[in-house]
Biopython code that builds the backbone (N, CA, C, O; Angstrom):
import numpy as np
from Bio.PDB.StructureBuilder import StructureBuilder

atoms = [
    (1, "UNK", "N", (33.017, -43.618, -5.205)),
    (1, "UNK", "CA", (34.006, -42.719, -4.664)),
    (1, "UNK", "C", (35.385, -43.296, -4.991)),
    (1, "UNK", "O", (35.802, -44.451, -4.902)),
    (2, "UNK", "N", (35.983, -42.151, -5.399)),
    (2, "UNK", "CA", (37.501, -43.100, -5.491)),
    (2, "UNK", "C", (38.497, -43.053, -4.527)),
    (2, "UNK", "O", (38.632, -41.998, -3.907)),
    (3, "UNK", "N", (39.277, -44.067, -4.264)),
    (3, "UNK", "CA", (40.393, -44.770, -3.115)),
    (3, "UNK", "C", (40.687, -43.783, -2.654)),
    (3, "UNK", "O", (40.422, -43.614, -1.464)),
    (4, "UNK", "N", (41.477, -42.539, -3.548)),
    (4, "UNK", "CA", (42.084, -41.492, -2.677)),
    (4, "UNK", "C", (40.993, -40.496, -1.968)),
    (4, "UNK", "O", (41.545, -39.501, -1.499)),
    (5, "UNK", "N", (39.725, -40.524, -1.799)),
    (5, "UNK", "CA", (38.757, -39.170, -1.928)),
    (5, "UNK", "C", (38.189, -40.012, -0.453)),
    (5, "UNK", "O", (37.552, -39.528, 0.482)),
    (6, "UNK", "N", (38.708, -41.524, -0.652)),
    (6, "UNK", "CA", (37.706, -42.555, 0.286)),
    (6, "UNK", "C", (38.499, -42.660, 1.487)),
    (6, "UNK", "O", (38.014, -42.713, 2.618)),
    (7, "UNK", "N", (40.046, -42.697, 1.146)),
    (7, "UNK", "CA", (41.695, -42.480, 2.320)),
    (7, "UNK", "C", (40.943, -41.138, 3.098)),
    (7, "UNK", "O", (40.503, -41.198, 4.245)),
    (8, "UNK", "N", (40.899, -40.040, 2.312)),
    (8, "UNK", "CA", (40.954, -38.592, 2.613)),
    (8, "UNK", "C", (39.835, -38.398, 4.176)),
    (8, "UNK", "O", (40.099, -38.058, 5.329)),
    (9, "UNK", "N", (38.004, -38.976, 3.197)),
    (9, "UNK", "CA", (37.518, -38.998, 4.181)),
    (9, "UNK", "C", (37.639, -40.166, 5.433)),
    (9, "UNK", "O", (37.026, -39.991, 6.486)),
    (10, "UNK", "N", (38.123, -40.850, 5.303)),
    (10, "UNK", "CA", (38.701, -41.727, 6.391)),
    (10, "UNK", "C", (39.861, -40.658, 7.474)),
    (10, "UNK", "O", (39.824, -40.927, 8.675)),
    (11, "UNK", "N", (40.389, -40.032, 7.229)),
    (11, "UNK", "CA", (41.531, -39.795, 8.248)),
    (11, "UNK", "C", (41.091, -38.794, 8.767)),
    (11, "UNK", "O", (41.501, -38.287, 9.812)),
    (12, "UNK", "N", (40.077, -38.358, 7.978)),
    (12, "UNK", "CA", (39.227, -36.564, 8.426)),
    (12, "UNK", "C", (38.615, -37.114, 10.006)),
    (12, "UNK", "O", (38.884, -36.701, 11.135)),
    (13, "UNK", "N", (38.020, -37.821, 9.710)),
    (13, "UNK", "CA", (36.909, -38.552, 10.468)),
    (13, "UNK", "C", (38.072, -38.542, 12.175)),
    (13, "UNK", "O", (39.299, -38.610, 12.243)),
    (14, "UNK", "N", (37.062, -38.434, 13.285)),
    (14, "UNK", "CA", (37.407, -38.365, 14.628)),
    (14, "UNK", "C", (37.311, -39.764, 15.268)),
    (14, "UNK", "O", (36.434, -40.516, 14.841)),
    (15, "UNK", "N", (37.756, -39.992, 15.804)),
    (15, "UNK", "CA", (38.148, -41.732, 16.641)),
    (15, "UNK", "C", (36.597, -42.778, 16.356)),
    (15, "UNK", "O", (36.230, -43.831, 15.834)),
    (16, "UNK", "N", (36.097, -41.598, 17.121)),
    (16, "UNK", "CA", (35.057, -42.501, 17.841)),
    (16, "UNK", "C", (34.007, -42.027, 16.619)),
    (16, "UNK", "O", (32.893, -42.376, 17.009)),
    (17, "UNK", "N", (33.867, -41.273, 15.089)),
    (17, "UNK", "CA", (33.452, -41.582, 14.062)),
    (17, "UNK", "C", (33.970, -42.597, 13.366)),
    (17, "UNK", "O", (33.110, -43.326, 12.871)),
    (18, "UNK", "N", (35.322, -42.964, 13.111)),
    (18, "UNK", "CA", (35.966, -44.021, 12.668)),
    (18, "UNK", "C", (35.129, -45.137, 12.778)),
    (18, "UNK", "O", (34.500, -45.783, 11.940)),
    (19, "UNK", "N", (35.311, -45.263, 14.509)),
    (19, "UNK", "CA", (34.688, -46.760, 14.769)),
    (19, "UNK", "C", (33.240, -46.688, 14.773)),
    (19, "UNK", "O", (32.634, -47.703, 15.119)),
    (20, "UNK", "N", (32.429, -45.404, 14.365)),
    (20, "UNK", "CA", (30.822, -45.585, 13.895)),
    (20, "UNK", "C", (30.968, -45.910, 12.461)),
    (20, "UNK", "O", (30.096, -46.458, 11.786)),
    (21, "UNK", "N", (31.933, -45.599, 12.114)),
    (21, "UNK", "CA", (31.515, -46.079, 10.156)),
    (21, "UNK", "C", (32.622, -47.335, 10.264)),
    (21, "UNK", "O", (33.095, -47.537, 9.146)),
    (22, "UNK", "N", (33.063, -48.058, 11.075)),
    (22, "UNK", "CA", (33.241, -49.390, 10.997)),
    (22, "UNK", "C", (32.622, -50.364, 11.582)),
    (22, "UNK", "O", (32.579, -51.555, 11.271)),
    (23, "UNK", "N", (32.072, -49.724, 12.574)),
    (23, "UNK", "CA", (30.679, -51.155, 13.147)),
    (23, "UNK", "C", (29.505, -50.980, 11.615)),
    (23, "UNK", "O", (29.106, -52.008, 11.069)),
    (24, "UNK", "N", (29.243, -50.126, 11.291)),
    (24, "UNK", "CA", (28.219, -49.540, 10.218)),
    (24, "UNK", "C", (28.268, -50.857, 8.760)),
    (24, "UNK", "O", (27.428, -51.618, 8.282)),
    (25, "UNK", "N", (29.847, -50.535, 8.449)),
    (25, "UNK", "CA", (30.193, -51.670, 7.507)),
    (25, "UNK", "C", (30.401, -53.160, 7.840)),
    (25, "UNK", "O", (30.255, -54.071, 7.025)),
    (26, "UNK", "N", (30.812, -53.325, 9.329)),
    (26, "UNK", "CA", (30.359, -54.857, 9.763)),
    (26, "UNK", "C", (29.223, -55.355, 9.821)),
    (26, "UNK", "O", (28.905, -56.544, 9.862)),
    (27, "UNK", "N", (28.438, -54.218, 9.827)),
    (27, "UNK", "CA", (26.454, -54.487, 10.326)),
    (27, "UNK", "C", (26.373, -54.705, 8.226)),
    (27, "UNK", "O", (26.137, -55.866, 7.890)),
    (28, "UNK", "N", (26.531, -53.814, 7.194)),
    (28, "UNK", "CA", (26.475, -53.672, 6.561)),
    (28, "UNK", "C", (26.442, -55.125, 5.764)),
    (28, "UNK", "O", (25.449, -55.658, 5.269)),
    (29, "UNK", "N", (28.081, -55.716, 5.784)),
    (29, "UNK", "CA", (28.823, -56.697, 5.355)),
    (29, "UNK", "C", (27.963, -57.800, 6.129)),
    (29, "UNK", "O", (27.496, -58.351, 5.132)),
    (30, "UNK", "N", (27.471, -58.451, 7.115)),
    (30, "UNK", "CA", (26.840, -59.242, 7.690)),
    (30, "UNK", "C", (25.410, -59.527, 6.733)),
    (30, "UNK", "O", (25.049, -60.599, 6.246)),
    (31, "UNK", "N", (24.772, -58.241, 6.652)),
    (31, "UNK", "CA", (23.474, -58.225, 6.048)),
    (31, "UNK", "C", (23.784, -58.768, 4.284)),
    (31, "UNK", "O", (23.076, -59.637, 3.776)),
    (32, "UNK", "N", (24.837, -58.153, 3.584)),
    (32, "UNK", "CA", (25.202, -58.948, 2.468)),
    (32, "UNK", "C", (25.611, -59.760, 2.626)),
    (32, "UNK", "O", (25.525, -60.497, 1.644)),
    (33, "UNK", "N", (26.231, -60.270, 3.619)),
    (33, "UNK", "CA", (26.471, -61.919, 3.201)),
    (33, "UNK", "C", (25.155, -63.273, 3.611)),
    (33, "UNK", "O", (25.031, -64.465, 3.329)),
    (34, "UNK", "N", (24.308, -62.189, 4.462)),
    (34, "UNK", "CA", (22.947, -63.054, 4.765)),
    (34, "UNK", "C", (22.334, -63.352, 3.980)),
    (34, "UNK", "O", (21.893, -64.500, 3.935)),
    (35, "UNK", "N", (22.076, -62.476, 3.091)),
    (35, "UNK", "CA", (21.201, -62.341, 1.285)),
    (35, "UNK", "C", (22.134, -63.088, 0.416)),
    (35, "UNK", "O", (21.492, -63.818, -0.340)),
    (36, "UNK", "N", (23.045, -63.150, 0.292)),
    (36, "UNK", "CA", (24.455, -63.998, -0.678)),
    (36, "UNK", "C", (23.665, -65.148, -0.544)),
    (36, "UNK", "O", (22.899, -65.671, -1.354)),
    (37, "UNK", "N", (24.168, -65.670, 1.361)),
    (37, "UNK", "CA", (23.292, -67.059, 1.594)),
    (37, "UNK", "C", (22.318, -67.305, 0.675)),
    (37, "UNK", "O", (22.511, -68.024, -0.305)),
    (38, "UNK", "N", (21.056, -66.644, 0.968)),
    (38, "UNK", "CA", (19.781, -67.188, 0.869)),
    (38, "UNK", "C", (19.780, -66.799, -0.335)),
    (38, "UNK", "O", (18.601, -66.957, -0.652)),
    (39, "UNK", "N", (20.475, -66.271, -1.497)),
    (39, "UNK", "CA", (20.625, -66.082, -2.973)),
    (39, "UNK", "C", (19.354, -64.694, -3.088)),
    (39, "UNK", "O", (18.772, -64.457, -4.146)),
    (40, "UNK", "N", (19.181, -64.144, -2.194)),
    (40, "UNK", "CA", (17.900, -62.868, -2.687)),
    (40, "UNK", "C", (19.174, -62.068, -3.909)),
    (40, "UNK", "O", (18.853, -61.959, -5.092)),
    (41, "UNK", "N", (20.422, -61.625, -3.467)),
    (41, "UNK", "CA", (21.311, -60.238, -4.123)),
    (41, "UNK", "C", (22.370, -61.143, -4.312)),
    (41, "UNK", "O", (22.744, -62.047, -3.566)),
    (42, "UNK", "N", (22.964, -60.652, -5.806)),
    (42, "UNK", "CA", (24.397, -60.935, -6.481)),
    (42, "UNK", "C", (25.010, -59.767, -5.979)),
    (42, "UNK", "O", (24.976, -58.676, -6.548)),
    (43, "UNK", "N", (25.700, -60.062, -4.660)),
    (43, "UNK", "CA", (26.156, -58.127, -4.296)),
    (43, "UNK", "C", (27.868, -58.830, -4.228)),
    (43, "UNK", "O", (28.427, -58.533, -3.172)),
    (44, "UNK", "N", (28.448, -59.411, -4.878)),
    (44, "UNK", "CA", (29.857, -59.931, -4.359)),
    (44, "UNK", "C", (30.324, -58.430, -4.775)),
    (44, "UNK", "O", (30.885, -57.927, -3.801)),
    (45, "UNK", "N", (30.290, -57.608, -5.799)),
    (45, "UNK", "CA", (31.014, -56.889, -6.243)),
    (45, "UNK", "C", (30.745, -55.500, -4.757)),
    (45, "UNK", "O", (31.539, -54.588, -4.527)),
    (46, "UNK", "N", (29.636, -55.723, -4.108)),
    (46, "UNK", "CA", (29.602, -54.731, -3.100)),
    (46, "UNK", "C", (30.321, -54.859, -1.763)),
    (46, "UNK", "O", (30.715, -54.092, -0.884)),
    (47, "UNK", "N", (30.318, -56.461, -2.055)),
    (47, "UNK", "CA", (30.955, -57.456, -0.296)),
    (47, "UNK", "C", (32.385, -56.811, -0.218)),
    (47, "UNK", "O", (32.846, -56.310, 0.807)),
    (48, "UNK", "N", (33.020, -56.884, -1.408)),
    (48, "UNK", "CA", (34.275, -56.781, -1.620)),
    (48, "UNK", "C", (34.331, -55.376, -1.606)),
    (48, "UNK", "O", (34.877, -55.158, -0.524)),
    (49, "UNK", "N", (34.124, -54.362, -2.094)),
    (49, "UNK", "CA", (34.247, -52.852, -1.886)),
    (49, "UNK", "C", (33.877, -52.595, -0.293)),
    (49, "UNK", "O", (34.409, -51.696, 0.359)),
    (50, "UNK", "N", (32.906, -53.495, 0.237)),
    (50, "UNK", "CA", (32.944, -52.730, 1.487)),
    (50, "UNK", "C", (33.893, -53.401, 2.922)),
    (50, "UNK", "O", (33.946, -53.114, 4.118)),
    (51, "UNK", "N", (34.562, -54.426, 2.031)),
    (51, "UNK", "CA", (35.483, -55.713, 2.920)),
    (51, "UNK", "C", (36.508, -54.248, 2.729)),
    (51, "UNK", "O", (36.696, -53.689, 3.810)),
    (52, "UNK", "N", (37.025, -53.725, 1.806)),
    (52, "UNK", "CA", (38.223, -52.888, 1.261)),
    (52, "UNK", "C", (38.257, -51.640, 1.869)),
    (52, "UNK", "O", (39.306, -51.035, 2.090)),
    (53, "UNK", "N", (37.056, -51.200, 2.168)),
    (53, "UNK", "CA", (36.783, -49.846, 3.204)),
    (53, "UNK", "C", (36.822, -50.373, 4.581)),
    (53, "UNK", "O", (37.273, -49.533, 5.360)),
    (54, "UNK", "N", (36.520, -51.409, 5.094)),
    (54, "UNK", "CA", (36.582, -51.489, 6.766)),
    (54, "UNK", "C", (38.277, -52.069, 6.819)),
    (54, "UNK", "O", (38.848, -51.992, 7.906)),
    (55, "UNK", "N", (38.948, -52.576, 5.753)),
    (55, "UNK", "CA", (40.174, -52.823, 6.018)),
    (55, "UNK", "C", (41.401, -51.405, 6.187)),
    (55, "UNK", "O", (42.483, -51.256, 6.755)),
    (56, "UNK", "N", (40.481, -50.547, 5.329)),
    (56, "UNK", "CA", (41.298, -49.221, 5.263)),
    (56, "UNK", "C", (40.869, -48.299, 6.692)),
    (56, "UNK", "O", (41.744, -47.551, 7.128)),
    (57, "UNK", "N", (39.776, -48.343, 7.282)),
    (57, "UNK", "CA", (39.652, -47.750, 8.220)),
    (57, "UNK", "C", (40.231, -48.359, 9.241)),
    (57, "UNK", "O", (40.835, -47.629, 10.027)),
    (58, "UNK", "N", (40.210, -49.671, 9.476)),
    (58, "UNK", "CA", (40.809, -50.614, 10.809)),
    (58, "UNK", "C", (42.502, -50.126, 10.414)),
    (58, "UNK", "O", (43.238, -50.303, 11.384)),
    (59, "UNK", "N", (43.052, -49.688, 9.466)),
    (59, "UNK", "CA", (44.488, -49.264, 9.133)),
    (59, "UNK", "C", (44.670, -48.658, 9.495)),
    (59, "UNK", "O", (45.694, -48.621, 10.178)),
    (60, "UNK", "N", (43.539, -47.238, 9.329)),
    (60, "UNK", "CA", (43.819, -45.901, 9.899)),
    (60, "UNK", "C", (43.664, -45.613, 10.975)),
    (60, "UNK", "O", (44.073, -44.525, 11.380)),
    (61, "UNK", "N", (42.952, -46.592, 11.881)),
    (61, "UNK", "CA", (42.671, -46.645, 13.597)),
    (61, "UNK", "C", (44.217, -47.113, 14.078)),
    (61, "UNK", "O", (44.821, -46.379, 14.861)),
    (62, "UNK", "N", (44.900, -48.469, 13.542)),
    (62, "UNK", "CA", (45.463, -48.787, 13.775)),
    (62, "UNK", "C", (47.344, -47.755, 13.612)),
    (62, "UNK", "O", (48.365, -47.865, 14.291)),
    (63, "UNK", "N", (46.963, -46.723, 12.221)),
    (63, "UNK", "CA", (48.593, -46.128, 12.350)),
    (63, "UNK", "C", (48.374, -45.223, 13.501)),
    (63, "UNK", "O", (49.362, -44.762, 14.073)),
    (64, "UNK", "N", (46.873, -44.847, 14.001)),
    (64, "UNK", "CA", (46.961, -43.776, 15.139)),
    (64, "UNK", "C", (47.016, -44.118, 16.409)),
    (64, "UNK", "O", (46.721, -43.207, 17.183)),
    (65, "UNK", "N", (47.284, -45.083, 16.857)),
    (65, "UNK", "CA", (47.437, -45.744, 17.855)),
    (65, "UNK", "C", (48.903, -45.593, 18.414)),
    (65, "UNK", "O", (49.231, -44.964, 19.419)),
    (66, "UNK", "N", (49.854, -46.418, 17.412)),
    (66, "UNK", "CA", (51.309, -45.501, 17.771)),
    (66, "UNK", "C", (51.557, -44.040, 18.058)),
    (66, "UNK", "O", (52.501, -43.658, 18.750)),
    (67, "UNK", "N", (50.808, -43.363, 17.586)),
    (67, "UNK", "CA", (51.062, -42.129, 17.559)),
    (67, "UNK", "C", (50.595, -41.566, 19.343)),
    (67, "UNK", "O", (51.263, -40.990, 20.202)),
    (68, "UNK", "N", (49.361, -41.991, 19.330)),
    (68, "UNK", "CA", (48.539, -41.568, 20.804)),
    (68, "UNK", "C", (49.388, -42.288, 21.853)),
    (68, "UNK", "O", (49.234, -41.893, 23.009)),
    (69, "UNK", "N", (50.312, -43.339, 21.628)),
    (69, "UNK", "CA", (50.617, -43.801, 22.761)),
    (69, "UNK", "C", (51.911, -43.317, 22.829)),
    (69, "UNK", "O", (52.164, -43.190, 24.027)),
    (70, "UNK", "N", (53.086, -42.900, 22.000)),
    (70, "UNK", "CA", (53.933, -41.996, 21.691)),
    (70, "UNK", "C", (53.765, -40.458, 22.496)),
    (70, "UNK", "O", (54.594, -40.118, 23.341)),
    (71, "UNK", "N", (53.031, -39.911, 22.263)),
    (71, "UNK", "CA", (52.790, -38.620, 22.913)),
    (71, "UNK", "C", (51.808, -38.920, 24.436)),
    (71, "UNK", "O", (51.463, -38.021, 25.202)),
    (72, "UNK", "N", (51.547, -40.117, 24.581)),
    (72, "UNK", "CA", (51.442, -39.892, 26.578)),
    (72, "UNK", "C", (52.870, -39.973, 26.945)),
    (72, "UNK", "O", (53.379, -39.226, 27.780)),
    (73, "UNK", "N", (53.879, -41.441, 25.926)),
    (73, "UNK", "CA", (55.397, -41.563, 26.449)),
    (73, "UNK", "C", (56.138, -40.337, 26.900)),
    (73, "UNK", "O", (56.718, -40.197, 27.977)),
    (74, "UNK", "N", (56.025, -39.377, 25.817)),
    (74, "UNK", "CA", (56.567, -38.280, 25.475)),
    (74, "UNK", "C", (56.403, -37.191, 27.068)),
    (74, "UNK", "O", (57.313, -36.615, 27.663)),
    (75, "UNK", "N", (54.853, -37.219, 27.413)),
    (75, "UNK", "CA", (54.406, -36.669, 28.608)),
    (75, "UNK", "C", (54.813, -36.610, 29.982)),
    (75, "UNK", "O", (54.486, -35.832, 30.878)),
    (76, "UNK", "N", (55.932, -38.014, 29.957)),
    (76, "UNK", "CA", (56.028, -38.422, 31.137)),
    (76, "UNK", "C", (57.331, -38.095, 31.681)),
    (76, "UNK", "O", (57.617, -38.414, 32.835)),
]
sb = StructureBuilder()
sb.init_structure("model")
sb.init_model(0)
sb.init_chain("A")
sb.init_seg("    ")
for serial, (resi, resn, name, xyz) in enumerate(atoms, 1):
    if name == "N":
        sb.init_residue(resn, " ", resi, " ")
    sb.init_atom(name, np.array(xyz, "f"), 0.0, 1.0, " ", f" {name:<3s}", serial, name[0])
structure = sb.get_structure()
C-alpha cells in the first residue's frame, strides 16, 4: 500500500479503531521480533514497515487529541 492510501486509511478510521490497528501492530511487531531472535524469518524489511505504520497512527491519535480537548474548552 502506498504512504498516502496508508495516511488516508489511517484518519478514516474511528478512535477506538485506531487503537485496534495499533495494539494489532504492537502484537504484530513483538511476534517479528521473537522470530528475528530465534533466526526462524529475515522479516527486518517487514519490522520496519510496520515500526512506520504504528508511528503514523500514534501521530494521528496524537494531532486529534488537541483538537477534542479544544472543543470541550470551547464548550465551556
Amino acid at each position: 500500500m502506498k504512504r498516502r492510501e496508508e495516511i488516508d486509511k489511517y484518519r478514516e478510521l474511528a478512535e477506538d479503531e485506531l487503537r485496534a490497528e495499533a495494539a494489532r501492530l504492537r502484537e504484530s511487531l513483538f511476534r517479528l521480533n521473537f522470530k528475528l531472535a530465534l533466526g526462524e524469518v529475515d522479516a527486518v524489511k517487514r519490522i520496519r514497515q510496520e515500526k512506520k505504520s504504528l508511528a503514523r497512527i500514534e501521530t494521528i491519535a496524537r494531532q486529534r487529541r488537541p483538537q477534542a480537548d479544544n472543543q470541550q474548552q470551547a464548550r465551556r
